[in-house]
N, C-alpha and C positions, 0 to 999 in steps of 0.2 A: 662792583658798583659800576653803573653802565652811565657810560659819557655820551651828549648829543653831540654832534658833530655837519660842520656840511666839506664835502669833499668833490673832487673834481675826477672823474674816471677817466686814467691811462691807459686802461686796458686789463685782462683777466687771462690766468694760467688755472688748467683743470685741476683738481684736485681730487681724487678719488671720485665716486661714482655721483654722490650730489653734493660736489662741493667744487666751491672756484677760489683760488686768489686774485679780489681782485684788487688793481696796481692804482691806488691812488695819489694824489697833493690836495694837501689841505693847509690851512695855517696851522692847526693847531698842529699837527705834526708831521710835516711835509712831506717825501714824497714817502710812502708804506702802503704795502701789502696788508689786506684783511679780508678773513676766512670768512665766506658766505657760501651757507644754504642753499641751494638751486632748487625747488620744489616743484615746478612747474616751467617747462619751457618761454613761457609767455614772462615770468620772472626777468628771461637773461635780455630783453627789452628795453633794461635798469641801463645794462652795463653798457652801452655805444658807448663810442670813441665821445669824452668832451661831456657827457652827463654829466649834471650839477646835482649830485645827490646830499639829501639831509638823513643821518644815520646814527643806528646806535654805537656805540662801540665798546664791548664788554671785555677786559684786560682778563689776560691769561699767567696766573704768579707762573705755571710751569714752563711757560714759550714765550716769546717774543712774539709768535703770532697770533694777534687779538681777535677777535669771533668781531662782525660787524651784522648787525640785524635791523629787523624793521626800515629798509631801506624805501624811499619816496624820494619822487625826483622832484628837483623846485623850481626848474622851469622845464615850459616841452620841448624847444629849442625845437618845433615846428618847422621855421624858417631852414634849420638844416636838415633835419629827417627827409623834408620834400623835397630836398634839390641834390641831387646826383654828384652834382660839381662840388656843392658844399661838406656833404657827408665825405664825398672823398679826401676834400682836404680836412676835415676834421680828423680821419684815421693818420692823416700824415701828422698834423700837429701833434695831436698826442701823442705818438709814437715818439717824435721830437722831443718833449718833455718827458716822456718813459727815458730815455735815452742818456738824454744831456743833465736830468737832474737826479744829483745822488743818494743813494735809499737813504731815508734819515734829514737829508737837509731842507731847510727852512726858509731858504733867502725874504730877509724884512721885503713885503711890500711885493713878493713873484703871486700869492695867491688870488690877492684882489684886483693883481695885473691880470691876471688868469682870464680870471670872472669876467671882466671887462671884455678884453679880448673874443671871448666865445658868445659874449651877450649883442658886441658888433657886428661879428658875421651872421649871426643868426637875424640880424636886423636889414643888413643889406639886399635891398631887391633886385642889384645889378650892378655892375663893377667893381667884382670882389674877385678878378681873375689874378692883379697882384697882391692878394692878402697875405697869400703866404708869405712872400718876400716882406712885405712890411711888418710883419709877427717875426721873423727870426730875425732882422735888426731890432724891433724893440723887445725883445726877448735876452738879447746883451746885454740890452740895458737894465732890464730887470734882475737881471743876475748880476751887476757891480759892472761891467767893462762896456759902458756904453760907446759902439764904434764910431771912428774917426775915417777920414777917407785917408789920411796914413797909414792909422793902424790895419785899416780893411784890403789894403791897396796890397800888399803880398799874394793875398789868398785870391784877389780877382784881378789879374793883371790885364787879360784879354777882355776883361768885362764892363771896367773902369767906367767908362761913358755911358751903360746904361745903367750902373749902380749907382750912380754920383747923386741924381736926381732924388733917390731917393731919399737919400742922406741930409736934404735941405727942403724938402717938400714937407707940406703938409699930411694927414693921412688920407683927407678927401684929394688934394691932388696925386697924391700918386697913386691910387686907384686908379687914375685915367692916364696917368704914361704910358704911353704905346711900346708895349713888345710884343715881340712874335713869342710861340710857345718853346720853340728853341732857347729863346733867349731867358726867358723864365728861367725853364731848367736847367741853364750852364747859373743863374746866380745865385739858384736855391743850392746846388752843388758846391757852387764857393763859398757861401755862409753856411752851410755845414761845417766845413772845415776850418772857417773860423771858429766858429762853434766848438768843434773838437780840440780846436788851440788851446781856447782859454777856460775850455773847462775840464781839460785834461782827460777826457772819456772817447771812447770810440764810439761815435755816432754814425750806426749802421742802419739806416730807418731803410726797410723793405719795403716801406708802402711808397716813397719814392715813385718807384716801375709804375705805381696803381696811376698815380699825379700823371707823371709822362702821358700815358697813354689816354687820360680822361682830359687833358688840357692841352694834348698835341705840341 
């Protein structure tokens, strides 16, 4: 019996000749893998970094890994497809959540944080150059350990002064705090490993390098 579902795409692993797993969160059951058909290259269009897909999903008594079909995306997320900057940080996020959240779990209240989240950047027409840093603090927060400039202060000792800000700021103000792109990537590095603390997983996001070098 086949379930509707909407899901949020972390990414895909090939799977034999026209098939993919691809890696998603959703509420109904947080983050999972499901088996999709490739028929047509123009198909894998579905699957970008941060697509908001509505799906079928048909349970497998013999596996654990469930067929997912009839797949249609529920917004174009436009706003990010066009812009260079944004698509890239989209492969970083999701990679982020690939990463940091565990096959299987659910955290009350991470999915429609999710939603939100990718529904803002995709709306932003300009100064969304520290989104990322403001998505992996309220991303603590969404998974239960929302940070403290205490708690944070281990993991970014050298960085302290430009992290603080953000920790008291609105989300339209800190959009406009001035960092250089250095500094960006020394505090996306130390709230990774925040990240990595308290959620006990190795968060080895490759797309990192991609951010660096498109954000300088």
């Amino acid at each position: 019996m086949t379930e509707n579902i909407e899901a949020i795409v972390l990414g895909y692993t090939k799977f034999g000749e026209n098939s993919v797993v691809v890696h998603t969160l959703s509420e109904a059951y947080g983050r999972r893998g499901f088996l999709v058909r490739i028929g047509k290259k123009a198909g894998m269009a579905l699957l970008l970094p941060l697509n908001i897909l509505e799906m079928d999903i048909v349970p497998n008594p013999k596996s654990t890994l469930w067929s997912a079909r009839n797949l249609t995306a529920k917004d174009p997320l436009n706003g990010i497809r066009n812009n260079l900057y944004k698509n890239t940080m989209s492969l970083f996020l999701s990679e982020v959540l690939l990463r940091a959240v565990k096959d299987g779990q659910a955290e009350d209240g991470l999915y429609p944080w999710c939603v939100r989240s990718i529904l803002t950047l995709d709306s932003l027409d300009s100064d969304f150059s520290n989104f990322h840093i403001r998505f992996l603090l309220e991303f603590a927060g969404a998974l239960g350990f929302s940070p403290t400039f205490d708690d944070i202060a281990p993991f970014a000792e050298k960085h302290l002064a430009q992290l603080k800000p953000f920790l008291t700021s609105t989300f339209s103000e800190s959009m406009l705090l001035p960092l250089r792109g250095e500094e960006r990537n020394a505090l996306c590095e130390d709230l990774l490993r925040y990240l990595e603390y308290h959620t006990e997983s190795s968060i080895n996001v490759r797309s990192l390098a991609v951010l660096r070098e498109v954000f300088g």
